[in-house]
C-alpha positions in Angstrom: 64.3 85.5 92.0 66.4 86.4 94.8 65.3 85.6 98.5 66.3 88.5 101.3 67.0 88.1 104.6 65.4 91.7 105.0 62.7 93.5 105.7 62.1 94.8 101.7 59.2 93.6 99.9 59.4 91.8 96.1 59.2 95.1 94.8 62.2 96.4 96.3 64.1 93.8 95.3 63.1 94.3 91.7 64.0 97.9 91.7 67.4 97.3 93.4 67.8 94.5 90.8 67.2 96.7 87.9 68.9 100.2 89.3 72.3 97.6 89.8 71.9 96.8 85.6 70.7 100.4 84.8 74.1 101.4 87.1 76.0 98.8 85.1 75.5 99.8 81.1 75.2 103.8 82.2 78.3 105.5 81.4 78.0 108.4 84.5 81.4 109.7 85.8 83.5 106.9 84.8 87.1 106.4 86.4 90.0 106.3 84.0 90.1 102.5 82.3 92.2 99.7 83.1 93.4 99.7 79.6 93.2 101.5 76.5 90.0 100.1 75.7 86.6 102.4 74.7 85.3 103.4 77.8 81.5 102.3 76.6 83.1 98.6 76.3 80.9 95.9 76.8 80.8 93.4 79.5 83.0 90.1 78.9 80.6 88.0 79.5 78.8 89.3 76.6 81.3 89.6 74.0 81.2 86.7 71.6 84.9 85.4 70.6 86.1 85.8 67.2 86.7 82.5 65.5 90.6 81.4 65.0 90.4 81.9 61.4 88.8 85.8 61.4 91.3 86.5 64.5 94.3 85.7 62.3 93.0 87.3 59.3 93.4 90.8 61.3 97.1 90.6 61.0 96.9 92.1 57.6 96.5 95.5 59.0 98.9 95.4 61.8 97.5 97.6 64.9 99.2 100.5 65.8 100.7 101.5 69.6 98.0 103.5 71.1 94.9 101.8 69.3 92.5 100.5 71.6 93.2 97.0 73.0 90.4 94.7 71.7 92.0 91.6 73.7 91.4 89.9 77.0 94.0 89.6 79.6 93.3 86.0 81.7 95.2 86.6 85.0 95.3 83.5 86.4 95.9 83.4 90.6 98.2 80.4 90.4 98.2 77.5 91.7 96.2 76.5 88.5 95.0 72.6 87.9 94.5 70.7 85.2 90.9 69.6 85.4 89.9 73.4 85.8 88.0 73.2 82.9 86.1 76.7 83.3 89.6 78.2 82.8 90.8 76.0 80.8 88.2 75.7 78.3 87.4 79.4 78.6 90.8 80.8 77.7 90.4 78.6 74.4 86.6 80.2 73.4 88.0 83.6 74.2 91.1 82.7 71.5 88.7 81.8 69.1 87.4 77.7 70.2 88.7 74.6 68.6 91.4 75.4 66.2 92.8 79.0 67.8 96.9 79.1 67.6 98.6 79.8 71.2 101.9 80.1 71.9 103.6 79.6 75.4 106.5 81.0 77.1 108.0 78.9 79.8 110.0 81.8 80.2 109.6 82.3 84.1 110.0 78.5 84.8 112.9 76.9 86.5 111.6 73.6 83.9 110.6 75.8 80.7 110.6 72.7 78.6 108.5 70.5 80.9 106.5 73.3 82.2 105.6 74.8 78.6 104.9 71.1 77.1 102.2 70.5 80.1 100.6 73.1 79.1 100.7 72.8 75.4 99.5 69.7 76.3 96.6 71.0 78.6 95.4 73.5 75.7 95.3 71.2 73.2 93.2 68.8 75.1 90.9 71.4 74.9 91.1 72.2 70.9 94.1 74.6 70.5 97.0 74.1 68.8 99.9 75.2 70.7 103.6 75.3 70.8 106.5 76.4 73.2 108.4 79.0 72.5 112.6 78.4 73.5 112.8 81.8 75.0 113.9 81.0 78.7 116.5 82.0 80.8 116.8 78.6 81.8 117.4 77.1 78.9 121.3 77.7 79.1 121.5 76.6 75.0 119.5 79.6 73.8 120.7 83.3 73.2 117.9 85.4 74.6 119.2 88.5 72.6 118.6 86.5 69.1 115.6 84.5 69.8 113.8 87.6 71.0 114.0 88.6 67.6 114.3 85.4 65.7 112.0 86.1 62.7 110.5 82.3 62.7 109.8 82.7 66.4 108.1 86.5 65.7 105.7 84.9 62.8 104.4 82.1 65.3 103.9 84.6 68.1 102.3 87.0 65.4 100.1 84.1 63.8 98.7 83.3 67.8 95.3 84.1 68.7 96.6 83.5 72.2 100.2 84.1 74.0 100.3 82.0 77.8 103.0 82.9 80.5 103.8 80.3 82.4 104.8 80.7 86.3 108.1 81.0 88.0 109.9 83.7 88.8 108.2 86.6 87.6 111.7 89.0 87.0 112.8 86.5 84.1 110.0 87.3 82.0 110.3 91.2 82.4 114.3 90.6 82.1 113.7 88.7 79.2 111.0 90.6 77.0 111.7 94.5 78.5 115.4 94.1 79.2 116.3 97.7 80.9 113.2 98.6 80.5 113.0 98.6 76.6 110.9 96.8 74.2 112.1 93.9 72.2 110.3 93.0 68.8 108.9 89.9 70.7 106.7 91.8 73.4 105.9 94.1 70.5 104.1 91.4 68.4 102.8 90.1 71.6 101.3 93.6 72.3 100.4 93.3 68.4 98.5 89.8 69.2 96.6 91.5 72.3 95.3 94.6 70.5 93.8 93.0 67.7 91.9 91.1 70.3 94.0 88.2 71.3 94.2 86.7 74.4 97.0 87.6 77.1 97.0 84.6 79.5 99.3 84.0 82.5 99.6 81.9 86.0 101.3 82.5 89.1 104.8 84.9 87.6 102.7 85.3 84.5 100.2 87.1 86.3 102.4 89.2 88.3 103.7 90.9 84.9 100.0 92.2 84.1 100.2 95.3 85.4 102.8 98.4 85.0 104.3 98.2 88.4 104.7 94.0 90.0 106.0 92.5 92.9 109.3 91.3 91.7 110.4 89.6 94.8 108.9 90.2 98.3 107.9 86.9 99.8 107.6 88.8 103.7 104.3 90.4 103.0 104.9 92.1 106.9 108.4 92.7 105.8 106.8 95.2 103.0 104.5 96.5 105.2 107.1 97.3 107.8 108.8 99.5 104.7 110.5 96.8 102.2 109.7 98.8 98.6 113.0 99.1 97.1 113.0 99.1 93.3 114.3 96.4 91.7 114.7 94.4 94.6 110.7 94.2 95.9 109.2 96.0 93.5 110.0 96.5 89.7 107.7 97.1 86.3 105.5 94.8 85.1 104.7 94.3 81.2 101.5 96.7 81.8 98.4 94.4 79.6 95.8 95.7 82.4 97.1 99.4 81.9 98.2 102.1 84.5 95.5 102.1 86.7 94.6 98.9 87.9 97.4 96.7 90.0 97.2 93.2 90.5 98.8 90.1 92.5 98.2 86.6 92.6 98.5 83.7 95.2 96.0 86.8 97.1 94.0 85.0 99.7 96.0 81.9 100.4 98.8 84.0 101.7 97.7 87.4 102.6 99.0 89.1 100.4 96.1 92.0 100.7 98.7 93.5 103.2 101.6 94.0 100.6 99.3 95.4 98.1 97.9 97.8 100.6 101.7 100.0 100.5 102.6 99.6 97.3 99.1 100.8 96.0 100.1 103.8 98.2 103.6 104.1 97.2 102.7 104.3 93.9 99.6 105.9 93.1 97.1 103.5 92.8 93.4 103.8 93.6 92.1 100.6 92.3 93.9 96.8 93.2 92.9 93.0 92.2 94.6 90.6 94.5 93.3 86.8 92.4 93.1 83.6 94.1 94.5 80.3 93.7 93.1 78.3 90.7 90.9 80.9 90.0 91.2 83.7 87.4 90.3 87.3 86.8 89.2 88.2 82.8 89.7 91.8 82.3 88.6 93.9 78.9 88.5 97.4 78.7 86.6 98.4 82.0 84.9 94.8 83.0 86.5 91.9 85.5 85.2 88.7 85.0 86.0 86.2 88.1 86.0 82.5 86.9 87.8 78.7 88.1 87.9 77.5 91.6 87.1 80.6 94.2 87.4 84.6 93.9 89.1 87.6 93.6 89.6 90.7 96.2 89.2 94.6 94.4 91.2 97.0 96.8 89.9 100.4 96.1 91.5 103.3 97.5 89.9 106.4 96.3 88.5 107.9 99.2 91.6 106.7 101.7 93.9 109.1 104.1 96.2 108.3 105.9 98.5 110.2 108.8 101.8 111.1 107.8 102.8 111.7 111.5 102.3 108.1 112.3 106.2 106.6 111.6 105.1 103.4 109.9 102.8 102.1 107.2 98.8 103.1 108.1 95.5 104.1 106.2 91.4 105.1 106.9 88.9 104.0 104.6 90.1 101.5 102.6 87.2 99.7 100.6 87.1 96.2 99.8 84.4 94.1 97.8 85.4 89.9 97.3 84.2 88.8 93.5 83.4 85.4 93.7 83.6 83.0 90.8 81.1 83.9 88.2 81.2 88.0 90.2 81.5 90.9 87.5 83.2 94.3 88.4 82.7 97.7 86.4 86.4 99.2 87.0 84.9 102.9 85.9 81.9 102.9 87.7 83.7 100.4 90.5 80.3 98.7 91.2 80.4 94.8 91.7 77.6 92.5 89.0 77.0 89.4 91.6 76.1 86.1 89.4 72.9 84.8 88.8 74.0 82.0 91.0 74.5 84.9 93.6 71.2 86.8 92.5 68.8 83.6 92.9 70.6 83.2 96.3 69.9 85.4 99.6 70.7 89.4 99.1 72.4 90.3 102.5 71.5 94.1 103.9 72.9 95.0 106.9 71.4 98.2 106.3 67.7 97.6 106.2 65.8 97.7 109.9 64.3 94.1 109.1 68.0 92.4 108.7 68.2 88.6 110.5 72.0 88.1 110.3 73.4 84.4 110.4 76.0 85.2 113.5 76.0 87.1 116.5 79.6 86.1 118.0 82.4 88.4 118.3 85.6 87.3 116.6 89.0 88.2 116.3 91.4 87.3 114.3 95.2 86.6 115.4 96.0 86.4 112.0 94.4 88.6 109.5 97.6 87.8 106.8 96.7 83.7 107.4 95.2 81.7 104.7 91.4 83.2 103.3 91.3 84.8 107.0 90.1 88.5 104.9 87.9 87.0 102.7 86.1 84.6 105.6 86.1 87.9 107.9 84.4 90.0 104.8 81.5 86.8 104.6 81.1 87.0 108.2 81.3 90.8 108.9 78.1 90.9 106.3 76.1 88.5 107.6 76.5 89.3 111.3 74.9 91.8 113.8 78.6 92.9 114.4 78.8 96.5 113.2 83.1 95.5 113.3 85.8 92.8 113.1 89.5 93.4 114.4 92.3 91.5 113.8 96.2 91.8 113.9 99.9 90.4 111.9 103.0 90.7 113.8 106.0 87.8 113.8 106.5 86.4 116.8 109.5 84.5 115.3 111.1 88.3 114.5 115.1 87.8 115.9 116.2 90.5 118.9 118.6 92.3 116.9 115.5 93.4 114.1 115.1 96.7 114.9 111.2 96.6 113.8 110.8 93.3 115.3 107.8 94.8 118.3 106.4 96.3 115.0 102.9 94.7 113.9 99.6 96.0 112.8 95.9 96.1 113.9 93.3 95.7 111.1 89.6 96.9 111.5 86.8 95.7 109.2 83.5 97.3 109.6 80.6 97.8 107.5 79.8 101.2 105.7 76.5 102.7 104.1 76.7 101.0 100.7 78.0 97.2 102.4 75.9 94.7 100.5 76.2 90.8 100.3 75.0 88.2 98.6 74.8 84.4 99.7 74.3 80.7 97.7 74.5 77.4 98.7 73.5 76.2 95.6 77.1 74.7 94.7 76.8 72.6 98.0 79.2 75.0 100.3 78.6 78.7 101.7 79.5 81.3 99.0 79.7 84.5 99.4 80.1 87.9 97.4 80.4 91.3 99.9 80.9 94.9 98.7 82.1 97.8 100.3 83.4 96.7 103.4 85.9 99.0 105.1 89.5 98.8 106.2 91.1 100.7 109.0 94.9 99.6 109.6 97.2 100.9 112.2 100.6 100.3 113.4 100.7 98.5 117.0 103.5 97.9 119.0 103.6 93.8 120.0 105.4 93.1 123.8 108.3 91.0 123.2 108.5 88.5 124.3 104.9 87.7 123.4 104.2 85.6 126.1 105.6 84.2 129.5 105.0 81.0 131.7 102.3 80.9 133.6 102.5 81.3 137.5 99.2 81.2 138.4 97.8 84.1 140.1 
């Protein structure tokens, strides 16, 4: 039973407990799905894999473009190791357990031989039978055009119960399997592999291409805040396995990249965002996120943000961000978090109720809010503190003379909103948290230049 650091009696608890599942499974004013999947799909978690042998025997009636997509795309944050055996070993039970067929595309790598046989090598240590696929840029011996639609390769990749990206650099796989933004027979049997309830796996590059719209190369995450969104250059399209509406990005917390998402969400359209850590990885079917492996994921949602069009740079009101911890659930429709029982048998955080006894009472500020886990560690602390805010700011101090937005930096204000809920464990051994609805205010500041001076004394 979950303890409370509030003021709310057993009861309450129960009743909030039960209205979160009744919230969960009740199909009220949904958003548009990630996917193509039902709407009424059911939670990952839940779903029980189809053995290798009843996966494969689907191919004999071929799905067609616009069925629903019965598969699970694993978007892994990068980063990923070897002895990640939740991933690992997870990706494997989804395909189908011991025996399931995978195929893996080195495609992205600067190695694609090496990098593709380490991983073959991984999945098979945990039951599959795997092979890499020669379809790489890299490898200066193969004709890209032809092996795309090599009939031997096609019957492997349509025989798969599971298709793995490797990472790298992202634009060679959409180069290589959407050339000019067409089709080739390969993605099509990969999209066949992924409908008929395959799984869609990828690390680092291979998580990138997820979505419709990626990050094809923009490693200054202030330089695409200060305006850096050309096509093709920063931004290109992805290969689209989440669907239209949700974006995602990888290598999130470890470098900041929340503030890159934040504009191109914008630019673009979108209203819901899933920036995935390191190691870690986010399992998305239908309408559900699944967070497992080493740490979390950050949903960006955007629905009820403004911004002011008068202000000449990047800025926004009302952002709402909820961090997914390992084992964390999301509801994309209904765009409610499911904390794990881990989380649940933990402490539920309240800033809300009058009887709240927050952990912290100091008054931060962060110089870096881009820097390493700095949003996610602000988000634990915000919710269990007596501060109603957090501030922080990202400028370059390293920004040369002659760049015209080099004063250009911008000021970030967490603070806590009606519906901010948290929930606490240390049953792993460390402080874990999982926060919901915590809100994001960022404005453009101007930074003196130079930043600082020797000190005179007074």
């Amino acid at each position: 039973m979950t303890q409370i650091r509030t003021a709310p009696s057993l009861v309450a608890c129960l009743a909030f407990c039960v209205a979160a599942a009744t919230l969960a499974l009740t199909p009220a004013s949904r958003a548009a799905p990630a996917a193509s999947a039902p709407a009424a799909s059911t939670p990952v978690v839940q779903v029980t894999a189809p053995s290798g042998a009843s996966n494969r025997a689907a191919i004999a009636r071929a799905p067609k473009v616009g069925e629903p997509v019965k598969g699970y795309a694993v978007i892994i944050g990068g980063a990923l190791k070897a002895d990640n055996d939740e991933i690992w070993e997870r990706m494997v039970t989804l395909a189908g357990g011991k025996g399931s067929r995978w195929v893996v595309f080195g495609t992205a790598s600067q190695t694609p031989d090496r990098t593709s046989r380490r991983v073959v090598q991984l999945l098979e240590q945990r039951g599959a039978v795997a092979e890499a696929m020669p379809v790489a840029p890299q490898l200066r011996w193969v004709d890209l055009g032809k092996a795309v639609r090599d009939p031997q390769l096609l019957e492997a990749v349509r025989n798969a119960d599971g298709v793995f990206f490797t990472g790298g650099a992202q634009e060679r796989i959409v180069d290589t399997f959407k050339p000019g933004g067409q089709n080739t027979p390969m993605l099509d049997v990969i999209w066949d592999v992924y409908r008929r309830g395959g799984v869609v796996a990828g690390t680092s590059a291979g998580a990138a291409i997820m979505s419709s719209v990626m990050f094809r190369d923009a490693p200054s995450v202030l330089g695409v805040m200060k305006g850096a969104l050309r096509p093709g250059k920063e931004v290109d399209s992805g290969l689209g396995f989440v669907g239209p509406n949700l974006f995602v990005d990888q290598h999130f917390l470890k470098r900041g990249r929340f503030g890159r998402m934040l504009p191109l969400m914008m630019a673009k359209g979108y209203k819901l965002g899933l920036g995935i850590e390191e190691n870690s990885a986010a399992i998305v079917q239908g309408d559900y996120v699944e967070v497992v492996g080493g740490k979390g994921a950050l949903m960006v949602d955007l629905n009820d943000v403004v911004t002011d069009p008068k202000v000449p740079a990047f800025n926004l009101t009302g952002a709402r961000l909820t961090y997914l911890d390992r084992g964390d659930r999301y509801d994309l429709g209904l765009r409610r978090i499911e904390p794990s029982e881990r989380k649940q048998r933990g402490q539920l955080l309240d800033p809300n109720s009058p009887g709240f006894k927050p952990e912290y009472t100091t008054e931060p500020f962060y110089i870096d809010m881009l820097g390493d886990s700095t949003i996610s560690n602000a988000m634990g602390f915000l919710i269990d503190s007596n501060q109603k805010e957090v501030r922080g700011l990202s400028f370059d101090p390293r920004a040369p003379e002659k760049d015209p937005l080099a004063d250009l930096g911008f000021s970030f204000r967490l603070y806590k909103g009606p519906d901010s809920m948290g929930w606490y464990s240390d049953e792993s051994g460390g402080e874990e948290y999982s926060v919901a609805n915590i809100y994001l205010d960022v404005q453009p500041v101007r930074i003196s230049r130079p930043l600082f001076t020797p000190w005179r004394g007074r």
